[in-house]
TIPAMI-661940 format. One record per residue: x, y negated, z negated of N, C-alpha, C, O, CB in turn. Coordinates in pm, whole numbers, plus 50000, padded with zeros to 5 digits. Atoms other than C-alpha are relative to their C-alpha. Glycine has a CB too. Layout:
residues N
XYZXYZXYZXYZXYZ/...
***
This chain:
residues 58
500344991850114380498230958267501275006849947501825014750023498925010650038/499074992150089383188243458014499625010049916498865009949818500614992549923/500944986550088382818279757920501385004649891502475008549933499335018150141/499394997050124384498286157571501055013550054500705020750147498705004149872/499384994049961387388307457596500035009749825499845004649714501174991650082/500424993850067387238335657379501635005949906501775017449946498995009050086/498604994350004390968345357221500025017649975499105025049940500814991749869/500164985850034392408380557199499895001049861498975007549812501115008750047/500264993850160392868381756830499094997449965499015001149847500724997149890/501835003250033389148370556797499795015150030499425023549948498844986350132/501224992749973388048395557002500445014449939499595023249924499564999950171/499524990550090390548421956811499625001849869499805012849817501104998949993/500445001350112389108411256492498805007850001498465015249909499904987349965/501274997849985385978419156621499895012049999499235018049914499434994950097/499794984249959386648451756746500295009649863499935021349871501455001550112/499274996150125388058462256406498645001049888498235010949828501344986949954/500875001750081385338447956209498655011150006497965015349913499724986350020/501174992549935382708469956459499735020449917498925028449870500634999950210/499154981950040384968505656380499154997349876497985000949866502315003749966/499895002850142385068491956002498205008849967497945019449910500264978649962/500755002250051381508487055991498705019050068497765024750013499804981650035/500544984649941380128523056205500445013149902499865023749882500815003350168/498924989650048382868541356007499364997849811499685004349711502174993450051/500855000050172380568529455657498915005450054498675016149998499574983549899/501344995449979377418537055810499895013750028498755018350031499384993350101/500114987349975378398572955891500635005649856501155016849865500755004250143/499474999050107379588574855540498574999549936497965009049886501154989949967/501295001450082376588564155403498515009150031497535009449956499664984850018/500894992049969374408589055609500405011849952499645018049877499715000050123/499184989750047376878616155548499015007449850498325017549836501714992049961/500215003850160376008609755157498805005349973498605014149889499974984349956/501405001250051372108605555188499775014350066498865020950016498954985450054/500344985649932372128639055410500445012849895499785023249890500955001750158/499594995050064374178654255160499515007449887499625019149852500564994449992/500214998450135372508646454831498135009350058497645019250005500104980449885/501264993549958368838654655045500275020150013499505027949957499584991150175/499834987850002370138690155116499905006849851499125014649797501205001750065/499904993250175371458696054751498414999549918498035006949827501304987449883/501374999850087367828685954640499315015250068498935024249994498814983050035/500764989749950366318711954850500465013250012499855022550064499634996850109/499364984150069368738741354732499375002949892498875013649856501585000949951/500194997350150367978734054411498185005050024497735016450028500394982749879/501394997049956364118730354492499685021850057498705028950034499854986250166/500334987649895364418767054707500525008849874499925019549863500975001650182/499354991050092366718782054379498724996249886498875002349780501864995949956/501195004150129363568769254138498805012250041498425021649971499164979450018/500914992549983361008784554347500555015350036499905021950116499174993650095/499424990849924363018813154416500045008949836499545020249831501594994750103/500074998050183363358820353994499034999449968498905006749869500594991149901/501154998650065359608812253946499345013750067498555021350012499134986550014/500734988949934358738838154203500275012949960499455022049952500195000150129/499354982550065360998868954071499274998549851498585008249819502345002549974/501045002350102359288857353754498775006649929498495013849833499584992150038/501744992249965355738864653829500095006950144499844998750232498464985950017/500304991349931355738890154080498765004150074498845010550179500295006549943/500984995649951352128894354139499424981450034498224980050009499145012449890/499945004249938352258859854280500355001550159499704994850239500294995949941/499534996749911353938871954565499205006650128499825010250228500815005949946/
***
């Protein structure tokens, strides 16, 4: 049985590509965590202006 030999700059490529590809995905959560917060300032500064508003809501 001949077991494939694997080279280093393969497996350096690989390694690179792994970073590359972790180092977008924490980018891209970053982002969606980001823009979700900013919605829910704004949301908390809306209801926060309707409430001083009307008062006898409160």
């Amino acid at each position: 049985m001949v077991v494939p030999v694997i080279s280093h700059k393969t497996v350096k490529k690989h390694q690179k590509l792994d970073v590359k590809v972790a180092s977008t995905a924490a980018v891209i959560l970053k982002t969606i965590r980001n823009a979700h917060l900013k919605q829910v300032r704004k949301e908390e500064k809306t209801a926060t202006v309707v409430a001083v508003k009307t008062p006898d809501l409160m």
